[in-house]
C-alpha positions in Angstrom: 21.9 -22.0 9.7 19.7 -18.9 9.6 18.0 -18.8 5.9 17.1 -15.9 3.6 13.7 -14.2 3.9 13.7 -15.1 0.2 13.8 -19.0 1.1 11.5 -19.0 4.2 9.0 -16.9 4.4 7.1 -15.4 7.7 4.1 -17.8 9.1 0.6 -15.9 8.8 -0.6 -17.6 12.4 -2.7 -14.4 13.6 -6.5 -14.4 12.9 -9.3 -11.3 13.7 -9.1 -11.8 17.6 -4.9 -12.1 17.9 -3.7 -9.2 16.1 -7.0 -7.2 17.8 -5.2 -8.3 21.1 -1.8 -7.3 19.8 -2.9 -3.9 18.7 -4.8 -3.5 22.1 -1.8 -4.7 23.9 0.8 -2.7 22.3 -1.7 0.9 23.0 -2.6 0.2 26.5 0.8 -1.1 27.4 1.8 2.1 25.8 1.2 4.9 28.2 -1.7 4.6 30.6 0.1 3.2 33.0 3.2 5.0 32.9 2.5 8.9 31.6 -1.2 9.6 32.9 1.1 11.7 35.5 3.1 13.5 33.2 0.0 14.6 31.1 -1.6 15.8 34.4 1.3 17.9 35.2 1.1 19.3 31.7 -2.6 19.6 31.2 -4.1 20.1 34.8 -7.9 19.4 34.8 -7.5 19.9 31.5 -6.1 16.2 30.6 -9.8 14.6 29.5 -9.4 16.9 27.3 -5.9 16.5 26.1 -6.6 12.7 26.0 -10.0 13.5 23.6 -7.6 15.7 21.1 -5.1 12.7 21.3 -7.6 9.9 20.1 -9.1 12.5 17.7 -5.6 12.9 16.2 -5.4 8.8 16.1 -8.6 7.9 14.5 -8.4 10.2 11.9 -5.0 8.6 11.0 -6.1 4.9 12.2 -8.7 5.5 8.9 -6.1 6.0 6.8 -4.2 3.2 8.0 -6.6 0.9 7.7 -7.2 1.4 4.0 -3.6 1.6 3.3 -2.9 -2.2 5.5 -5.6 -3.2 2.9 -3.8 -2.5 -0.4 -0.6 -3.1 0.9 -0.7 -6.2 3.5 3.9 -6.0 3.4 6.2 -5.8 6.5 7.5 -2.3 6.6 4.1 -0.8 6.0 4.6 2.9 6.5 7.8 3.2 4.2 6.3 0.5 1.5 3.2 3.0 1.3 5.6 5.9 1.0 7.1 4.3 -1.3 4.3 3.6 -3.7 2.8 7.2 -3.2 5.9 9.0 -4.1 8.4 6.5 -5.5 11.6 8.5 -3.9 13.5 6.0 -2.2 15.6 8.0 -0.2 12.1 9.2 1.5 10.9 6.0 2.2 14.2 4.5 3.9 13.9 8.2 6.2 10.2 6.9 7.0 10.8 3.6 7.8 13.9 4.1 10.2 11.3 7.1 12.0 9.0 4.4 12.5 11.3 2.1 13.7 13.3 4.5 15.7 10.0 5.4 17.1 9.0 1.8 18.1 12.6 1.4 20.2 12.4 4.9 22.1 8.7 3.9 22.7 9.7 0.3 24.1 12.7 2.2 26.1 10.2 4.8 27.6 8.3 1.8 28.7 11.5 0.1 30.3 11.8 2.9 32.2 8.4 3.0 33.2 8.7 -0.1 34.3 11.4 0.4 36.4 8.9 3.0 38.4 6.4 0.1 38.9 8.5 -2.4 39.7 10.8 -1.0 42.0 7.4 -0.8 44.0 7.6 -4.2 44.6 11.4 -4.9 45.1 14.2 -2.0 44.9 16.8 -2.6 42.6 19.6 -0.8 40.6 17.9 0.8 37.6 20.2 -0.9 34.8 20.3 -4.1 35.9 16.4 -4.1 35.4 16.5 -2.9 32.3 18.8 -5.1 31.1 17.3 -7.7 32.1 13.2 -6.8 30.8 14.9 -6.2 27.7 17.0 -9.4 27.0 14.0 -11.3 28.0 11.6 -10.0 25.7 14.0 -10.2 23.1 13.9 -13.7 23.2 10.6 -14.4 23.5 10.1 -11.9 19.9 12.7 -14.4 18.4 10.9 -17.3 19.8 8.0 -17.3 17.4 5.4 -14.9 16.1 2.4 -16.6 17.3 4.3 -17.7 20.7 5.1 -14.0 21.3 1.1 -12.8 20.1 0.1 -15.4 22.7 2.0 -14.4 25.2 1.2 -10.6 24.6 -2.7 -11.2 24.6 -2.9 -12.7 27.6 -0.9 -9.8 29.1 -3.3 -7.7 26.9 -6.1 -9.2 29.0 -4.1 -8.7 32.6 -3.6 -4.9 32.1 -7.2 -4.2 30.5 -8.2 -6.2 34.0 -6.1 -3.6 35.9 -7.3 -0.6 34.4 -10.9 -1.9 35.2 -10.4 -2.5 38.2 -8.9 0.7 38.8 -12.0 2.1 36.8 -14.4 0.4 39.6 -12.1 1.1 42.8 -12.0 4.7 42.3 -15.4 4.8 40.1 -17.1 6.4 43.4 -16.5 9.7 42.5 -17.4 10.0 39.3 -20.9 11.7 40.3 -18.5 14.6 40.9 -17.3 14.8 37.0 -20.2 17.9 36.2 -18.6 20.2 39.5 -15.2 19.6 38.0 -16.6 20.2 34.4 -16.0 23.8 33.6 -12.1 23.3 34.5 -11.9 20.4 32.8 -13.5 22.4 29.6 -10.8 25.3 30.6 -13.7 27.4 32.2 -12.5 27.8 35.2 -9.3 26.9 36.9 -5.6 27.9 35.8 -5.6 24.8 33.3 -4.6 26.6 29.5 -5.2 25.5 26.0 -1.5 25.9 25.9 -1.1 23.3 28.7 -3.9 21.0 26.9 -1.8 21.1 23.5 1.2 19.8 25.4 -0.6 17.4 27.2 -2.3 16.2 24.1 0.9 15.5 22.6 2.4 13.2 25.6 -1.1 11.5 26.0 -0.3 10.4 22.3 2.2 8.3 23.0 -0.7 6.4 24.7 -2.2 5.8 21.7 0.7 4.6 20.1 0.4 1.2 19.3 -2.4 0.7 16.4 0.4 1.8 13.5 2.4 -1.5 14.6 -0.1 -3.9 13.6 0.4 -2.9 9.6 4.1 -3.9 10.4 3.2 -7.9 11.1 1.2 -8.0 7.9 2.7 -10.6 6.5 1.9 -12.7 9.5 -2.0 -11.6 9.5 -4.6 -14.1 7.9 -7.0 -12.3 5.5 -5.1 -9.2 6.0 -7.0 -7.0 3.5 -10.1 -7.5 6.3 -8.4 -8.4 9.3 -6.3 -5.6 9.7 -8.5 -2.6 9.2 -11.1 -4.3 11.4 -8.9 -5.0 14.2 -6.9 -1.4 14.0 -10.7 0.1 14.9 -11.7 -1.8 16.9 -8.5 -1.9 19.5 -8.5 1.8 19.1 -12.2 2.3 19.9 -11.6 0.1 23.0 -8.3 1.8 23.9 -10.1 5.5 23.7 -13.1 5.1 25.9 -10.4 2.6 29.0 -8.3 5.6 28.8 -11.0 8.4 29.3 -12.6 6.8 32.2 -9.1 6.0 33.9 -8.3 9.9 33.7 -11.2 10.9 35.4 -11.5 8.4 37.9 -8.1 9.4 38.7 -8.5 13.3 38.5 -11.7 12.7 41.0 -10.2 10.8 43.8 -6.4 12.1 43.9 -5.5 15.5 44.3 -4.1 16.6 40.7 -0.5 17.8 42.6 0.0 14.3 43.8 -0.8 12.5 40.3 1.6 14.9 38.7 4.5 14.0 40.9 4.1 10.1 40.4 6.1 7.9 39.3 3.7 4.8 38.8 -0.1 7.3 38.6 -2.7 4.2 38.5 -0.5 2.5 42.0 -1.2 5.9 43.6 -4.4 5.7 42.9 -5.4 2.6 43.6 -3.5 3.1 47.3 -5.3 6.4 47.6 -8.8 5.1 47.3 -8.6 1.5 49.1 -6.1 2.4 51.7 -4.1 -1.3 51.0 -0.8 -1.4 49.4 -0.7 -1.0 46.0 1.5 -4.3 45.3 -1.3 -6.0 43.0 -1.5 -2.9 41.0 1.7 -2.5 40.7 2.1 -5.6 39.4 -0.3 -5.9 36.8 1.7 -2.2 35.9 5.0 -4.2 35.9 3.1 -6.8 33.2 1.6 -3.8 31.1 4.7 -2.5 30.5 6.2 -5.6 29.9 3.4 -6.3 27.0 3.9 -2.6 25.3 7.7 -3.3 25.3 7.3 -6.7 24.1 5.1 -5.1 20.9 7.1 -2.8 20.3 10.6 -5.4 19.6 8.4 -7.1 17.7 7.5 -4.4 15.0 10.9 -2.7 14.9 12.6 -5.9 14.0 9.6 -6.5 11.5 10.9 -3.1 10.1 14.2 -3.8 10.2 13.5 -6.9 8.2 10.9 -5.4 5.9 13.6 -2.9 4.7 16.4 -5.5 4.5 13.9 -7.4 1.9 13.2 -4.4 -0.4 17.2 -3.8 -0.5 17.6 -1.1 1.9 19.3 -1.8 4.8 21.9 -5.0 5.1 20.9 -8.0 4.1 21.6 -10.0 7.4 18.4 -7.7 8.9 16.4 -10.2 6.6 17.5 -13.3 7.7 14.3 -15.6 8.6 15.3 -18.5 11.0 14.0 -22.0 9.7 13.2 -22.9 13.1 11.4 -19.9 14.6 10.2 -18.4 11.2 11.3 -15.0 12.8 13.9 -12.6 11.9 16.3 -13.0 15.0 19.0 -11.0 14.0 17.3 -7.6 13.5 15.2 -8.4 16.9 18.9 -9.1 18.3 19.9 -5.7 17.2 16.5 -3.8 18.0 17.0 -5.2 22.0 20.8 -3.9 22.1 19.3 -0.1 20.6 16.4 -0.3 23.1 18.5 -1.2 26.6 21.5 1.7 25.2 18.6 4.3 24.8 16.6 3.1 27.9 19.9 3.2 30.6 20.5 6.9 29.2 17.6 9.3 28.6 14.8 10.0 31.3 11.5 8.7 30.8 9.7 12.0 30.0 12.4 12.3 26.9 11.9 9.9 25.5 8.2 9.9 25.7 8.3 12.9 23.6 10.5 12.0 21.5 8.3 9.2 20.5 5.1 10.9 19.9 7.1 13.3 18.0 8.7 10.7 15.4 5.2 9.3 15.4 3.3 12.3 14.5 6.2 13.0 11.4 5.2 9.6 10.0 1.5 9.4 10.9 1.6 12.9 8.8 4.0 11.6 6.0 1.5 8.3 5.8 -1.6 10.3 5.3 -0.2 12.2 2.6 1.1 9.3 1.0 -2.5 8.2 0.8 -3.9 11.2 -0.6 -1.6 10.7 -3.5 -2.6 7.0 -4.1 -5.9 8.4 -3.7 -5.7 10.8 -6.6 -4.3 7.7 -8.5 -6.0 5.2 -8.3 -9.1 6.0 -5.8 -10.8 2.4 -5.1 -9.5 -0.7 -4.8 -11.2 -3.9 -5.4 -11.9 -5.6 -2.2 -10.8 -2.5 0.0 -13.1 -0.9 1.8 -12.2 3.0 1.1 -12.3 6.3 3.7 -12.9 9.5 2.1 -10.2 11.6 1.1 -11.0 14.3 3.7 -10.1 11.8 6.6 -6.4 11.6 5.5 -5.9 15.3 4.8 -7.2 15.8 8.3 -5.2 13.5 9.7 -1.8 14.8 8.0 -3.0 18.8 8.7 -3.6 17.4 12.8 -0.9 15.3 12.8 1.8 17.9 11.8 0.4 20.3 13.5 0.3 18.8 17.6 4.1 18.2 15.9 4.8 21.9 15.3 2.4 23.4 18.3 5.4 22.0 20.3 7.8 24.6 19.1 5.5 27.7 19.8 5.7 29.6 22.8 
C-alpha cells in the first residue's frame, strides 16, 4: 500500500553533477531540437538575436532562482516562495498549478516534436506514438528518482553529443557569420525587431528547463549549494550550444527551408553531409524523449508539493514505500500530457508554454524582491542584488505582454 508523504519521505540521491545533468537535460531537450524552425520563421536572420534576448531574459531570472532554491530547498518551489513573499494562499495555489500546467504543455509540445523526428525513421499514426512515449516515461518517473536522473543524464549526454556534432558538420561556414552580420543585427535584410520579439519568446521555451530543478529539492544533497551552482552552470552551457547551433544552421541552409521543417537540426545535418539524416534523427527522437521525461518528473513533484502543504487532494501526496516517488500524481500528470499532446499543434502549445512560464518567472522575481526587503541576507546563502530580480520580473512580463501588441 502506497504511504503518506508524511510517513516516507522523498530520497535526496542527486549530488552537484546529477541534478547539473537534469537541468541540462530538461533545457536542451526543451526546444533546440524541435522549434529552432519555428523561431526562424518568426525571427529571420534575426534569430541569434532572438536566442541572445531569450537567455538574457533566463539568467536574470535563473539569479533569482538560485537564491530563492537556497532559502527554500521544498518541492513546489515557485508557489512555496510565493507563498512566503506574500502569504495569500489563493496566489500561490494559481502559481503552482501555472508552473505545473507549464511543465505538461512543455512535455506535450515535446511529444509532438517528437513525433516529427521519429516519424523520420519509421511512419506511424501520430497518437499511437504519443501514447505510447508518454506511458513509457511515466513509468520510468514512478520508477525511482535517481533511476529516472540516471536515465535522463545519459540522454543529457546523447543530445549534447548531437548538437556537437551538428555544431562541427555544418561548422564550415561559420567564416561567413561577419557578411551575414548586419541582417542578423537587423541592418539589413527584411528581419524586424517586431519579428525578433516574437521569436525571442518561442526561443524561450528552449530555455525552459533550469526552473524545474528547484521542484526536486527535496531530492538534492546539499541543496542550499547544489542547486544554485548547478542552475548556472546548465544554463551557461545551454546558452553558448544553442547560439552556435543557430548559426551554423542559418549559414549552411537557406533560412526558407529551416522555417518550413519539421525536425530543423535533421535538415541540416542532411543538407551539409548529403547522407540520410537517420542518426540525427535519432539522437532528436532521444532529446525529446529526455525533455519529456524532465518535465513528468517536476509536474508530479508539484502536484505532490501542493498535496503536502494542503492544497490540492491528499492522494497527489502519496509517497510509494517501494519507489520513494509520488506515483499517483506522475499517473495523473501522463494522462494530462498525452490528452493535451493528441489535440493542440505543436506551435500552440509551444507558446503557450513560454507564456505560463514568463507569468511565473515574473511572479517569482517579485516574490523575491519582497523577501528581499524583509529579510535581505541569509546565513549560508549566497545573495544577488536586488536589481537582478526587478530586471528579471520588468523582462519577464514584458516578452509576455509584447505578444499582445501589434
Amino acid at each position: 500500500m502506497p504511504s503518506s508523504g508524511r510517513e516516507v519521505g522523498l530520497a535526496r540521491n542527486l549530488g552537484l553533477s546529477l541534478i547539473t545533468l537534469y537541468g541540462l537535460g530538461n533545457i536542451l531537450g526543451a526546444g533546440i531540437y524541435v522549434l529552432v524552425g519555428e523561431v526562424v520563421g518568426a525571427a529571420g536572420m534575426g534569430a541569434p538575436m532572438a536566442f541572445v534576448m531569450a537567455a538574457m531574459i533566463a539568467a536574470l531570472t535563473a539569479f533569482s532562482y538560485g537564491e530563492l532554491a537556497a532559502r527554500f530547498p521544498v518541492s513546489a518551489g515557485e508557489a512555496v516562495y510565493v507563498d512566503e513573499a506574500f502569504d495569500v494562499r489563493w496566489l500561490s495555489m494559481v502559481v503552482g498549478l501555472l508552473i505545473a500546467t507549464a511543465g505538461m504543455v512543455s512535455s506535450a509540445t515535446l511529444a509532438r516534436g517528437f513525433v516529427g523526428y521519429f516519424q523520420v525513421l519509421l511512419e506511424l499514426p501520430d497518437a499511437l506514438l504519443i501514447v505510447c512515449l508518454v506511458a513509457v516515461l511515466g513509468f520510468i518517473a514512478a520508477w525511482g528518482i535517481k533511476s529516472s536522473v540516471r536515465i535522463a543524464a545519459t540522454l543529457t549526454l546523447i543530445e549534447a553529443g548531437g548538437l556537437i556534432m551538428i555544431i562541427i558538420v555544418a561548422g564550415g561556414e561559420l567564416h561567413t557569420v561577419p557578411e551575414h552580420l548586419p541582417r542578423m543585427l537587423l541592418q539589413d535584410g527584411n528581419a524586424t525587431l517586431a519579428g525578433v520579439i516574437l521569436g525571442a519568446f518561442l526561443a524561450f521555451f528552449a530555455f525552459i528547463g533550469f526552473e524545474d530543478m528547484v521542484n526536486v529539492a527535496e531530492e538534492v544533497e546539499r541543496p542550499e549549494r547544489n542547486l544554485p551552482l548547478g542552475i548556472l552552470i546548465a544554463l551557461c552551457v545551454s546558452t553558448v550550444i544553442y547560439l552556435l547551433v543557430v548559426l551554423v544552421a542559418l549559414t549552411s541552409v537557406p533560412m526558407e527551408r529551416l522555417a518550413e521543417s519539421k525536425a530543423p537540426l535533421a535538415l541540416v545535418y542532411q543538407h551539409v553531409t548529403g547522407r540520410s539524416p537517420i542518426l540525427i534523427s535519432g539522437i532528436g527522437v532521444l532529446a525529446v524523449i529526455n525533455g519529456a521525461l524532465v518535465q513528468i518528473i517536476m509536474a508530479a513533484r508539484i502536484f505532490y508539493g501542493m498535496s503536502a502543504k494542503g492544497w490540492l487532494p491528499r492522494a497527489l501526496g502519496t509517497i510509494n514505500p517501494t519507489t520513494r516517488t509520488p506515483v499517483t500524481a506522475t499517473v495523473v500528470v501522463a494522462v494530462i500530457i498525452i490528452l493535451l499532446a493528441t489535440w493542440f499543434p505543436l506551435v500552440h502549445l509551444a507558446s503557450a508554454t513560454s507564456f505560463l512560464v514568463l507569468a511565473v518567472f515574473g511572479l517569482v522575481n517579485l516574490a523575491l524582491v519582497a523577501l528581499k526587503r524583509r529579510q535581505p541576507r541569509v546565513v549560508g546563502v549566497m545573495p544577488c542584488p536586488v536589481w537582478v530580480p526587478v530586471a528579471g520580473a520588468v523582462t519577464s512580463f514584458g516578452l509576455l505582454f509584447a505578444q499582445f501588441l501589434p
